[in-house]
C-alpha positions in Angstrom: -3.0 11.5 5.2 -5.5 9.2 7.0 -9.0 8.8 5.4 -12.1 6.9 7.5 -15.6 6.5 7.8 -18.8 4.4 7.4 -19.6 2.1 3.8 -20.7 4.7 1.5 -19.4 8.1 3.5 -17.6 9.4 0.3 -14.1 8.0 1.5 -13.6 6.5 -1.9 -14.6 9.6 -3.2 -11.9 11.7 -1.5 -9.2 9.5 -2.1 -10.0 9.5 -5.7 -9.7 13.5 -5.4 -6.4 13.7 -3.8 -5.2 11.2 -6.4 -6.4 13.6 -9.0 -4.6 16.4 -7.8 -1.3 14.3 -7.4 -1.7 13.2 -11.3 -3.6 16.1 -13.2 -3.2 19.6 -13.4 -6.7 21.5 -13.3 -8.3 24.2 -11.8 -8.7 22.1 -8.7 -5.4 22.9 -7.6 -2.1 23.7 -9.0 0.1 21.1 -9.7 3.5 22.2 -11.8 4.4 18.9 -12.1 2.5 15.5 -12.1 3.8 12.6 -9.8 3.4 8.9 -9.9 1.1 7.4 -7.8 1.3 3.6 -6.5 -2.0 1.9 -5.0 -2.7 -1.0 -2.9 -5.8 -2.9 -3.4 -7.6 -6.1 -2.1 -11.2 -6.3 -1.8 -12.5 -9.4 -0.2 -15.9 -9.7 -1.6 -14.7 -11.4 -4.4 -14.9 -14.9 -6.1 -15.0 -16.9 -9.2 -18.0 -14.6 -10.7 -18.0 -11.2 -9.4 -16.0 -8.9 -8.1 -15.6 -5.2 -8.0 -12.5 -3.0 -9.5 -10.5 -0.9 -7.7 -12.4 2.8 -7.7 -8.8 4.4 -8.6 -9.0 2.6 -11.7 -11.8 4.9 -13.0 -9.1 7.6 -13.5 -7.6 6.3 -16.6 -11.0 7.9 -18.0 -8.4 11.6 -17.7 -6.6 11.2 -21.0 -3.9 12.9 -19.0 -3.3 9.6 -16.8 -1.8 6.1 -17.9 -3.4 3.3 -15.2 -2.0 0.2 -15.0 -2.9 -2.5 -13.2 -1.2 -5.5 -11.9 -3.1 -8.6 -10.2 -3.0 -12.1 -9.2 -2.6 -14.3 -11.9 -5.4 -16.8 -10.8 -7.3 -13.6 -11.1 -5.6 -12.3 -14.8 -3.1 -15.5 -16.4 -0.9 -12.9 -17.9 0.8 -10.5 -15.5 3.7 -11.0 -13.9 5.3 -8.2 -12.1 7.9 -9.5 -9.5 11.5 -9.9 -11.7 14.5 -11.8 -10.0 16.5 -8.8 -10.0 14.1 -7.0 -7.8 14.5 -10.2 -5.1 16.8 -9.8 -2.4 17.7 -11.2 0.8 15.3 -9.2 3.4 12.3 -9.9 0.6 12.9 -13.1 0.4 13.1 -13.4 4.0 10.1 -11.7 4.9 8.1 -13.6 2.1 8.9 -16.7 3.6 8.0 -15.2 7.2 11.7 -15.9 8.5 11.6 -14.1 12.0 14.6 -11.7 12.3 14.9 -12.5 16.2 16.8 -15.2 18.1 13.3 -17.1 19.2 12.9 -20.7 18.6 12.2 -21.5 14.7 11.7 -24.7 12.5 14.7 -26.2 11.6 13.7 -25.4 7.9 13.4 -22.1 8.3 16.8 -22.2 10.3 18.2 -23.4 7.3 16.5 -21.1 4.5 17.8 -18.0 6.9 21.4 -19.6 6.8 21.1 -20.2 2.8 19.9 -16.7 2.5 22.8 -15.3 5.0 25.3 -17.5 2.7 23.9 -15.7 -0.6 24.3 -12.3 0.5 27.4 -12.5 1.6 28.6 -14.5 -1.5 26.7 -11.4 -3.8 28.6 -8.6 -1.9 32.1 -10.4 -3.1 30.7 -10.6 -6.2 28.7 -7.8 -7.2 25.9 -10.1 -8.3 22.0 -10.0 -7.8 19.8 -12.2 -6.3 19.6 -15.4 -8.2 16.8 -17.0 -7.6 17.2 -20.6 -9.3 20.2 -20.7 -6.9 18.8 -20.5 -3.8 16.3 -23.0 -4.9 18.5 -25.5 -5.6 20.1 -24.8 -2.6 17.3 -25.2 -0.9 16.2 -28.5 -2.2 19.4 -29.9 -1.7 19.7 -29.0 1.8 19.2 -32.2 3.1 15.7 -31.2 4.6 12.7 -34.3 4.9 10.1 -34.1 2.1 7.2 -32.8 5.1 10.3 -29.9 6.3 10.2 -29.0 2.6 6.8 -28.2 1.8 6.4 -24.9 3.8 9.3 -24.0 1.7 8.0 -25.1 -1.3 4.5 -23.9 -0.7 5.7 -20.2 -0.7 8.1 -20.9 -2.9 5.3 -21.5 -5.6 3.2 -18.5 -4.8 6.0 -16.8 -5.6 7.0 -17.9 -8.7 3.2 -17.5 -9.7 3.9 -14.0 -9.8 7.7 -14.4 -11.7 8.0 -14.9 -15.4 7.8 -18.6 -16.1 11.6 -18.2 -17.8 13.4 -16.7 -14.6 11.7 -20.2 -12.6 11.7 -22.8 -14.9 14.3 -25.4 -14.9 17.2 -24.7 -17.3 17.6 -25.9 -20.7 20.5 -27.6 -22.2 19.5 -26.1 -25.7 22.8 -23.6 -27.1 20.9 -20.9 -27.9 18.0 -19.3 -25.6 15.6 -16.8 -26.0 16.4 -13.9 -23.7 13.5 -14.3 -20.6 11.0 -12.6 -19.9 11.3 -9.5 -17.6 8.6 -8.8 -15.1 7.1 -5.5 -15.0 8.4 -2.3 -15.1 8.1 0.1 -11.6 10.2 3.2 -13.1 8.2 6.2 -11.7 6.4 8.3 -14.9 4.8 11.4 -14.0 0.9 11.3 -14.2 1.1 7.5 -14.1 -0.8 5.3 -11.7 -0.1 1.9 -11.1 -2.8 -0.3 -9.1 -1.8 -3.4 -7.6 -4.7 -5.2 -7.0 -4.4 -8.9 -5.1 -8.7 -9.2 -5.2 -9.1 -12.9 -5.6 -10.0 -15.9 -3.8 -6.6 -17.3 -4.0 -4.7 -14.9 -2.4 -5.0 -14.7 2.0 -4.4 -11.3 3.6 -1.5 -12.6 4.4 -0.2 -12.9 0.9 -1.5 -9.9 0.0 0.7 -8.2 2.4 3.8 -10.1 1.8 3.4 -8.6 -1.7 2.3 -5.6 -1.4 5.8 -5.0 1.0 7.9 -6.0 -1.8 6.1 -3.9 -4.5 6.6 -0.9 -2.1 10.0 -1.3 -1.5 10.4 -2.0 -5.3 8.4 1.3 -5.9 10.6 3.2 -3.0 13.9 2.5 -4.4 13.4 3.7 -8.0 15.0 7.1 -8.7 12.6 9.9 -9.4 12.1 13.5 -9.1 8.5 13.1 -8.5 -1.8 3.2 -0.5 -5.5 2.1 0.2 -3.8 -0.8 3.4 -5.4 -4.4 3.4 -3.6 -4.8 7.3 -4.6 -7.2 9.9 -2.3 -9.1 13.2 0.0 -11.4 10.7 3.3 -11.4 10.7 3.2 -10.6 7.3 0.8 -7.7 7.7 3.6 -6.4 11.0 6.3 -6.4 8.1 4.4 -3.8 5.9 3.4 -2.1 8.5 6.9 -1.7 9.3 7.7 -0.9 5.7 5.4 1.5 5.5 6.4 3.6 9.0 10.0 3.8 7.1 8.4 5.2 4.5 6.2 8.3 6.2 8.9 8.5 8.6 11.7 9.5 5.7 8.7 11.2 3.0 10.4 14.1 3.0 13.7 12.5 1.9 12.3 10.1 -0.1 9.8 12.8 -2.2 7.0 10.6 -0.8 3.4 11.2 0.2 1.3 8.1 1.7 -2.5 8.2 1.6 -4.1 5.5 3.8 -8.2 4.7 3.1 -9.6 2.3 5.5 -13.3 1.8 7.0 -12.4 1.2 10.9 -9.5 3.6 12.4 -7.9 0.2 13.9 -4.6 0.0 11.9 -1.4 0.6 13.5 -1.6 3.0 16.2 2.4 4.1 15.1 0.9 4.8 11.2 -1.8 7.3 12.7 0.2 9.0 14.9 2.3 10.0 12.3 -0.5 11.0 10.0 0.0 14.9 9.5 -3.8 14.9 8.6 -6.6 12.8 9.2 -10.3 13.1 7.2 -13.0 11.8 9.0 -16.4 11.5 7.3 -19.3 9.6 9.0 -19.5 6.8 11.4 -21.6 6.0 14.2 -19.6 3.6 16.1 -18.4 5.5 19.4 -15.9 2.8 19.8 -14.0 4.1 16.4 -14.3 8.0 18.0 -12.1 6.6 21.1 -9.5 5.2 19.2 -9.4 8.4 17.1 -9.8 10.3 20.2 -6.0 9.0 20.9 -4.2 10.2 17.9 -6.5 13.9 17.1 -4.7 17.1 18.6 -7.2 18.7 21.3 -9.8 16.2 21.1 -8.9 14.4 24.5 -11.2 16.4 26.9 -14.4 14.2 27.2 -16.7 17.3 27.5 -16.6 17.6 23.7 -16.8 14.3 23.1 -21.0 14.3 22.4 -21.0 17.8 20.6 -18.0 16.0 18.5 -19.5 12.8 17.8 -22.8 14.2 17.3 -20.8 16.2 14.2 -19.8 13.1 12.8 -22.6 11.2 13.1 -24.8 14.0 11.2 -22.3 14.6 8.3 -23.9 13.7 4.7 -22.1 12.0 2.2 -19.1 14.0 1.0 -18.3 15.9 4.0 -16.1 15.5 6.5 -14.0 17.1 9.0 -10.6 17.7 8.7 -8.0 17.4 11.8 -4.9 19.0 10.1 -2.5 20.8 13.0 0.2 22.3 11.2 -2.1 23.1 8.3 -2.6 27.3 7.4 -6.2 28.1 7.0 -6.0 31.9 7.5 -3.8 35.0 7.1 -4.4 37.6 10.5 -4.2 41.2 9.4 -3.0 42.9 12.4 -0.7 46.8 12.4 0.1 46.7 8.6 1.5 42.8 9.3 0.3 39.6 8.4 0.5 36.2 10.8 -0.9 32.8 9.5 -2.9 30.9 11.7 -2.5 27.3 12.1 -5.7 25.2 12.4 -3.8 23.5 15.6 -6.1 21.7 17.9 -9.3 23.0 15.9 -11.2 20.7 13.5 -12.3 21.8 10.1 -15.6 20.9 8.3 -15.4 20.2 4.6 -17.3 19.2 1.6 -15.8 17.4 -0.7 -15.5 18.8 -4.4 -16.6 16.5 -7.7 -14.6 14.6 -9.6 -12.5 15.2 -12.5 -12.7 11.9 -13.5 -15.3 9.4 -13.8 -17.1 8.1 -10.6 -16.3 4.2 -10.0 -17.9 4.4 -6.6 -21.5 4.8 -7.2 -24.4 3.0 -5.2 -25.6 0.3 -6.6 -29.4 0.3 -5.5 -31.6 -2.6 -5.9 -34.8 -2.4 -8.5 
């Protein structure tokens, strides 16, 4: 599902609903058994002093839904949520932005890519995990200059910022240990939403995407029976991306649904071609309706294109219009049978309904 529109539109607003009906059963919709829900957020009007939370936050006012939320910890001290034993060769590579091609690369990320191919293979004899304080050590005694080592390092540390302190720290000679720390727990709970929310000064879009593509592969590979995107041109932001196209490509398989809320339709063309339906609530930027125009079943012939815009444009806050293809809206009663119609190249208009929960997103108006 693809949510867009203008600052204050009721985008928020909808995605808060369809979360809803993912984690409670209500009369809104029937739900026979709640899922777990896994959110992406990074808000960059935020600093030192002030700073909004996430809107999906606001549902942990349903007594029915457990929120938990894991950040930065220049932004909260205490949270840690990557464990070593959810490292592993392709997330260590892509956090450290090793290219998977045969181009030209530094000679230190030459050598991190062989130290990483050397792990893997030496885990595979052995059954082992990743072990992190192994390829460190590897690393640093690679023979690299100090100025080839402090890329490494550099990402290195924002990594372990967001480790337990006991899975990094040097190791101690004393006999007896307290077990370490574990990082957080991603084992899917129905009616649970977890918020990962990378909001602070400290953290570059970049980041934020490097860790938001190991959190969702984390989340992915957890056995169950049950997104808001911060995405720019980064290599980093090109490896979610990728991440996330695996993910809607195998849903089905995977007993996945991926919900992506963003103001601008500009992220990856691939990710909104494979959207299976797209809300649109109001913009004025004609720019944004040709980019849609690309990706929305039987919206290509310019003739519509004013009556169309001129739709969008005029929406209040709450509605929208729903471009849905293969989605039934209506039972034909024809000779004793009955045919479901497909909304196919059609367009729906819809309002919105309140929500269950409270409302996070309200405008803030000035006395």
């Amino acid at each position: 599902v693809f949510i867009c529109g203008s600052q204050g539109s009721g985008k928020s607003h909808t995605l808060s609903c369809l979360l809803e009906n993912c984690l409670i059963q209500s009369k809104a919709g029937r739900l026979p058994n709640p899922l777990t829900g896994l959110v992406f957020h990074c808000d960059t009007f935020f600093s030192d002093v002030t700073g909004s939370p996430c809107e999906a936050a606001f549902l942990s006012s349903h007594p029915d839904v457990k929120v938990r939320v894991l950040c930065s910890p220049t932004n909260i001290w205490s949270i840690r949520f990557i464990d070593q034993k959810d490292l592993n060769t392709e997330r260590m590579m892509n956090l450290m932005a090793v290219s998977q091609g045969d181009g030209d690369i530094p000679l230190y990320m030459q050598t991190a890519k062989r130290i990483l191919r050397e792990m893997r293979v030496a885990q595979q004899e052995t059954q082992a995990g990743f072990d992190y304080k192994s390829f460190k050590n590897k690393i640093i005694d690679s023979g690299l200059t100090p100025g080839q080592l402090e890329p490494l390092k550099q990402r290195l540390e924002m990594l372990e910022s967001f480790m337990p302190q006991a899975q990094v720290a040097k190791a101690s000679h004393r006999r007896t240990q307290a077990p370490p720390k574990q990082g957080s727990l991603w084992n899917p709970k129905p009616g649970q939403l977890t918020i990962l929310d990378l909001s602070c000064p400290c953290i570059s879009p970049g980041t934020a995407c490097s860790l938001f593509n190991i959190a969702l592969a984390i989340f992915m590979e957890q056995e169950s029976d049950i997104g808001r995107v911060y995405m720019k041109t980064s290599s980093e932001a090109q490896a979610f991306t990728e991440t996330l196209l695996s993910v809607v490509r195998l849903q089905r398989h995977l007993a996945a649904r991926v919900i992506i809320s963003t103001q601008e339709p500009t992220v990856s063309t691939d990710l909104l071609n494979l959207c299976t339906a797209t809300i649109v609530h109001r913009f004025t930027s004609p720019e944004w309706l040709r980019i849609l125009q690309k990706h929305l079943a039987g919206q290509l012939n310019e003739s519509n294109e004013r009556s169309l815009f001129g739709h969008i444009v005029n929406l209040r806050v709450g509605e929208a219009l729903l471009f849905s293809p293969s989605s039934i809206v209506d039972v034909e009663i024809e000779d004793g049978g009955h045919e479901l119609r497909r909304l196919g190249s059609d367009y729906l208009a819809i309002k919105i309904r309140q929500r269950l929960t409270t409302d996070g997103g309200r405008s803030v108006i000035a006395a």
